[in-house]
Backbone as CSV, one residue per row, in Angstrom:
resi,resn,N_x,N_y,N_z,CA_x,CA_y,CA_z,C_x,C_y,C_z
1,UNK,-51.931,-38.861,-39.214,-52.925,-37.916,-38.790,-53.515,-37.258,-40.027
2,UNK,-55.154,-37.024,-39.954,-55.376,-36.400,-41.481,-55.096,-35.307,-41.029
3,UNK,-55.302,-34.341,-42.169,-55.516,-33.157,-42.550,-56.917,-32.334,-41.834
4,UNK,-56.136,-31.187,-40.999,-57.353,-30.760,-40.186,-57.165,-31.349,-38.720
5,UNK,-56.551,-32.571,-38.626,-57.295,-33.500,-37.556,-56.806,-32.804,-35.845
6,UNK,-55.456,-31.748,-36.213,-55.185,-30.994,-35.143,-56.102,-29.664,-34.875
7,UNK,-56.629,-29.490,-35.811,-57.163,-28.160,-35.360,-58.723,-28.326,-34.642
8,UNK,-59.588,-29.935,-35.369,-60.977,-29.780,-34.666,-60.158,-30.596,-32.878
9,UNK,-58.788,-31.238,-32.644,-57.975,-31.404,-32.092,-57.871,-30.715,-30.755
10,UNK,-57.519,-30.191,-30.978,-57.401,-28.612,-30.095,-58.332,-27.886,-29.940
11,UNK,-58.516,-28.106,-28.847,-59.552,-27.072,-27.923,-58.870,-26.259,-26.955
12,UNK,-57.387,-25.900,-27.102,-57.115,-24.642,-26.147,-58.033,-23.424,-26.197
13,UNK,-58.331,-22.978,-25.609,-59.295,-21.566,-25.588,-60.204,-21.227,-26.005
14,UNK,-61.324,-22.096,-26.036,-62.680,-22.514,-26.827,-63.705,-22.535,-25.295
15,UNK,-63.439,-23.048,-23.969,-63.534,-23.082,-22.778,-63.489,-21.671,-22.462
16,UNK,-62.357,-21.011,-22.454,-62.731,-19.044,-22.012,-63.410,-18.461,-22.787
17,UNK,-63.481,-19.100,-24.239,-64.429,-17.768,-24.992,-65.899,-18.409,-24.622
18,UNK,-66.770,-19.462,-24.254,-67.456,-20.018,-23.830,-67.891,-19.225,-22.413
19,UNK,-67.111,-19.479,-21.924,-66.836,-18.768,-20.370,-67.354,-17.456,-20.552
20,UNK,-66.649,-16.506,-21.358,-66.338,-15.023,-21.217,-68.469,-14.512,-21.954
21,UNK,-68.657,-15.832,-22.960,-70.277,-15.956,-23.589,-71.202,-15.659,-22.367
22,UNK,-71.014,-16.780,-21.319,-71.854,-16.906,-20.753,-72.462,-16.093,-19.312
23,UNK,-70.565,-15.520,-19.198,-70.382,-14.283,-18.009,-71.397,-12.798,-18.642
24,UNK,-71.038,-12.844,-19.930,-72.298,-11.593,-20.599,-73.435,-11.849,-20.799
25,UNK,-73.917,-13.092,-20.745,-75.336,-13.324,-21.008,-75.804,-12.798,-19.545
26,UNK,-74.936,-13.571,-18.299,-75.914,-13.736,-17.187,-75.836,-11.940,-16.612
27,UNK,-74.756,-10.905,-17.082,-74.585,-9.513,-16.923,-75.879,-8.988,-17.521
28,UNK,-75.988,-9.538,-18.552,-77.022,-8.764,-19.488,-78.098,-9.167,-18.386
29,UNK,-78.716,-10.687,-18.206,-79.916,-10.947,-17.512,-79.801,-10.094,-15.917
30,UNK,-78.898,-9.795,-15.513,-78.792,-8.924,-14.156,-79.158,-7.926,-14.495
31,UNK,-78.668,-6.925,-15.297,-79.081,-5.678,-15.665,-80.626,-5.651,-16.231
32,UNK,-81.278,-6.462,-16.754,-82.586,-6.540,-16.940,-83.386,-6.768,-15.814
33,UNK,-83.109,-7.594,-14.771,-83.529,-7.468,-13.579,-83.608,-6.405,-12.995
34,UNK,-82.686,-5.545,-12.694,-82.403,-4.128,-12.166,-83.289,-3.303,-12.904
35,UNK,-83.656,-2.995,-13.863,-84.105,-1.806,-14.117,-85.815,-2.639,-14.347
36,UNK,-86.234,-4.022,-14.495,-87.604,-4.093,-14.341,-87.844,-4.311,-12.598
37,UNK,-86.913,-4.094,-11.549,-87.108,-4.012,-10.714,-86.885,-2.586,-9.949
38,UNK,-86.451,-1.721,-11.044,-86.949,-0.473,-10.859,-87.884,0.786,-11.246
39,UNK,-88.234,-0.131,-12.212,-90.170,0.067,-12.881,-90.729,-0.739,-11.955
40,UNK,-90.872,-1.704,-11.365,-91.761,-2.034,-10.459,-91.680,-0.974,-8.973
41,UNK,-90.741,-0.609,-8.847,-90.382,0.268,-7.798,-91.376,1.488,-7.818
42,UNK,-91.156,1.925,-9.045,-91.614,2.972,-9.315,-93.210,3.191,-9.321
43,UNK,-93.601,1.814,-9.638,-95.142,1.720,-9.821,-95.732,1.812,-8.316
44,UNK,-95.144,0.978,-7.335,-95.232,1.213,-6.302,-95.043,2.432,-5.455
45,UNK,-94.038,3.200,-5.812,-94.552,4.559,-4.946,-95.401,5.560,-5.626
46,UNK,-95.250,4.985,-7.166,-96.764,6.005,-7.683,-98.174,5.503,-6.986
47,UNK,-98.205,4.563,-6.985,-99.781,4.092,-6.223,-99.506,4.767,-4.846
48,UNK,-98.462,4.589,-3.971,-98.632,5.107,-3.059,-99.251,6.960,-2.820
49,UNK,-97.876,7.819,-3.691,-98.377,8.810,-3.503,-99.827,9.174,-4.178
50,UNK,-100.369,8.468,-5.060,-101.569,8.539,-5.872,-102.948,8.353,-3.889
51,UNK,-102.571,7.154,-3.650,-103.927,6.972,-2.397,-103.279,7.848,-1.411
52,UNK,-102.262,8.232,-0.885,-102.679,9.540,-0.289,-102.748,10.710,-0.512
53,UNK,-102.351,11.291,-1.844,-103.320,12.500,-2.472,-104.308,12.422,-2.437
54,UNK,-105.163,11.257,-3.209,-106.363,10.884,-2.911,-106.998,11.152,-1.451
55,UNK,-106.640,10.590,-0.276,-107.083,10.868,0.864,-107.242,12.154,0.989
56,UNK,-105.745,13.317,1.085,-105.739,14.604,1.151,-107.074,15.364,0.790
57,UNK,-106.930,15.086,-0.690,-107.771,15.921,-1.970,-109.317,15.665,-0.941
58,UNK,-109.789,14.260,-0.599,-111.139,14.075,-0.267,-111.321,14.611,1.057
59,UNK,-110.498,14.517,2.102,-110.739,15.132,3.117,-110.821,16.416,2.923
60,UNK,-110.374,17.712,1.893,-110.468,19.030,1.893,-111.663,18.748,1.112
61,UNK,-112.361,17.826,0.633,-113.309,18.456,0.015,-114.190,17.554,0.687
62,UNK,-114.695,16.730,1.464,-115.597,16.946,2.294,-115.774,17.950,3.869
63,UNK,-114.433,18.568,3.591,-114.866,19.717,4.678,-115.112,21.016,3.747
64,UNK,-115.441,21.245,2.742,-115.991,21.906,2.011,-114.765,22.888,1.389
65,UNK,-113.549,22.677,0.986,-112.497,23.472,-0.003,-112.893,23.266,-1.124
66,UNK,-112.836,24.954,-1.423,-113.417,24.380,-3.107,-112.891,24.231,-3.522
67,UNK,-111.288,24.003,-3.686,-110.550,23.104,-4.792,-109.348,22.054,-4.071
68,UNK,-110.275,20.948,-3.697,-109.155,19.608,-3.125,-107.909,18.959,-3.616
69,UNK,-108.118,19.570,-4.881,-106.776,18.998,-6.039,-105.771,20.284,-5.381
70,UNK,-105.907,21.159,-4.834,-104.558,22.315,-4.428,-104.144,20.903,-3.204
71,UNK,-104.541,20.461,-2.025,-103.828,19.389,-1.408,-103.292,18.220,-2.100
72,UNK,-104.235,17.786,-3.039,-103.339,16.125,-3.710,-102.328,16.767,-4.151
73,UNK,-102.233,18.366,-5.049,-101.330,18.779,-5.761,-99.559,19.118,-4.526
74,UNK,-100.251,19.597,-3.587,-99.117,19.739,-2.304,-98.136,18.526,-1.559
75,UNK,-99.244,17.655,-1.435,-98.884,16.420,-1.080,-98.239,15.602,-1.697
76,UNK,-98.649,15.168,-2.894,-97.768,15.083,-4.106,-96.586,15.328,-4.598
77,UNK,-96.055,16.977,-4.259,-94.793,17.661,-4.683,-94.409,16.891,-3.240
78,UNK,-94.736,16.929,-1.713,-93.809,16.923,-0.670,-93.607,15.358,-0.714
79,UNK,-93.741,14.375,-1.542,-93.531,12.904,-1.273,-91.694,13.039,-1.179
80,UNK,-91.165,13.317,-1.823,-89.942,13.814,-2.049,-89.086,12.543,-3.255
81,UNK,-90.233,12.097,-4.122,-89.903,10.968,-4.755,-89.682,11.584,-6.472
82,UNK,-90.129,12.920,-6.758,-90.222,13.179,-7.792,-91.283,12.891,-8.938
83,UNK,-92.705,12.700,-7.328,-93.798,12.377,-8.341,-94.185,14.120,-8.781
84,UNK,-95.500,13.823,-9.828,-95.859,14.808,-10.538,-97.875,14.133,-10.605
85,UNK,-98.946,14.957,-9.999,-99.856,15.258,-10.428,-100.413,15.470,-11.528
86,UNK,-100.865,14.514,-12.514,-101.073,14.671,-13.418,-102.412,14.662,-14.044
87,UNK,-102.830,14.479,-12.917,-104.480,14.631,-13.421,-105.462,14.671,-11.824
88,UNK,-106.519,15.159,-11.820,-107.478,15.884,-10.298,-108.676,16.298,-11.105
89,UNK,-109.415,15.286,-10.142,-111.170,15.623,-10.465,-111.670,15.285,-9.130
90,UNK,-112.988,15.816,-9.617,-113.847,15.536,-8.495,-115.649,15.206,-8.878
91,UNK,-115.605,13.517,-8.640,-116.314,12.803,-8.787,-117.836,12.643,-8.077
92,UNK,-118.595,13.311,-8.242,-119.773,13.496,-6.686,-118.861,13.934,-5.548
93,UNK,-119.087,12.882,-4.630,-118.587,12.387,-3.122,-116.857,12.482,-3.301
94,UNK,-116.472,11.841,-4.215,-114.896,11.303,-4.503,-114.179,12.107,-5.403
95,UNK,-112.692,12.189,-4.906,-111.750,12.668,-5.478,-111.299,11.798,-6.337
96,UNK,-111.008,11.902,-7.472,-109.870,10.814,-8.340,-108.666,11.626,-8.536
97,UNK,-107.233,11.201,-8.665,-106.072,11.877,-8.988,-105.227,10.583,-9.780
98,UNK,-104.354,11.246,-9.944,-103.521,10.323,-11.233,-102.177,11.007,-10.987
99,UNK,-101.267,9.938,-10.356,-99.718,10.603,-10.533,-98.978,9.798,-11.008
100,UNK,-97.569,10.730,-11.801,-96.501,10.026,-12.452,-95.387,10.077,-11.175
101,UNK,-95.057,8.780,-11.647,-93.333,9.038,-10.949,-92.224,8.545,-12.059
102,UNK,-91.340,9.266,-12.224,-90.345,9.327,-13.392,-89.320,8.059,-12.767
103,UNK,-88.746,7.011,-14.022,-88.123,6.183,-13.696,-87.082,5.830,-14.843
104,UNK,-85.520,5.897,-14.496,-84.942,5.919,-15.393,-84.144,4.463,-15.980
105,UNK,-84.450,4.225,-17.213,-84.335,2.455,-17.898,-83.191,2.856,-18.434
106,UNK,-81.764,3.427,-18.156,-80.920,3.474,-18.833,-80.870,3.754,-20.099
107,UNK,-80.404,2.587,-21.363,-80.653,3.061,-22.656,-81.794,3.391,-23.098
108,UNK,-82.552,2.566,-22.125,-84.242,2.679,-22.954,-84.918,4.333,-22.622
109,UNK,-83.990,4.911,-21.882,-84.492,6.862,-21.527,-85.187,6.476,-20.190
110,UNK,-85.925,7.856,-20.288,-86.449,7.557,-18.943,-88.298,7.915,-18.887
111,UNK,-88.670,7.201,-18.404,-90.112,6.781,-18.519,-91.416,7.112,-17.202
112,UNK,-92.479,6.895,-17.355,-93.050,7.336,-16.502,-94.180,6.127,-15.599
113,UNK,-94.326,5.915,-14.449,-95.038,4.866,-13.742,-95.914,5.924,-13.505
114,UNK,-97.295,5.041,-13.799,-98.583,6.052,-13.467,-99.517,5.145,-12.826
115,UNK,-100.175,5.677,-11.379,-100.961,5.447,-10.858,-102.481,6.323,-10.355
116,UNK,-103.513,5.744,-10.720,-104.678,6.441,-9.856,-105.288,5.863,-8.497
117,UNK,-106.012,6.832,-8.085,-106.813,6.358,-6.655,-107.912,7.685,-6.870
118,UNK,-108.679,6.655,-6.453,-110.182,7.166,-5.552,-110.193,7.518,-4.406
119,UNK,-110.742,8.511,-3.525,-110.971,8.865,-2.196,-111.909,9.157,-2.324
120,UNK,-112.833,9.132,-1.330,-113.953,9.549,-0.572,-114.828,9.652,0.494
121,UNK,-115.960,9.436,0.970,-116.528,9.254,2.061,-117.487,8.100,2.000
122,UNK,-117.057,7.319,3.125,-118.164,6.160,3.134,-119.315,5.994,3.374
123,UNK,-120.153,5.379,2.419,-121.987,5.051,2.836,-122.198,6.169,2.166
């Protein structure tokens, strides 16, 4: 037998550390799933609460409130999602609003999903 010829020989436990490689890769790829599937989450109920502030805001201001952003701003706090109003205008006819909803990426901190919407009256 040469020299060496037992050790490239032997493959006891070359199979679990292989194993134990590939069990952390596919952990790691799960956990990346999870949290870009909770930025997508997030984007989604920001658009949501964003078009019905929007609605709110335009309906008080085509019945003549002079400030429609106090409803997107109400509506907004009561989603109970931890969005935040971050921006209210009023466009001619149309309301625009802009809300955050806070979403937390673990190591990466925690970040913000932002959505706008338009409301207004048709024709």
């Amino acid at each position: 037998m040469r020299p060496g010829g037992r050790l490239i020989a032997d493959d006891d436990g070359h199979a679990t550390v292989l194993g134990a490689f590939v069990i952390a890769a596919l952990a790691a790829v799960l956990v990346m799933v999870i949290y870009v599937g909770g930025a997508v989450l997030a984007r989604h109920r920001a658009q949501s609460a964003a078009d019905l502030s929007a609605l709110a805001a335009a309906i008080d201001h085509v019945a003549g409130e002079t400030d429609p952003c106090v409803a997107a701003q109400d509506l907004t706090r009561r989603q109970g999602i931890g969005a935040e109003l971050v921006g209210c205008g009023v466009d001619g006819d149309d309301v625009l609003v802009t809300v955050r909803v806070p979403v937390e990426l673990g190591g990466f901190g925690t970040r913000g999903a932002t959505a706008r919407a338009r409301a207004g009256p048709v024709g």
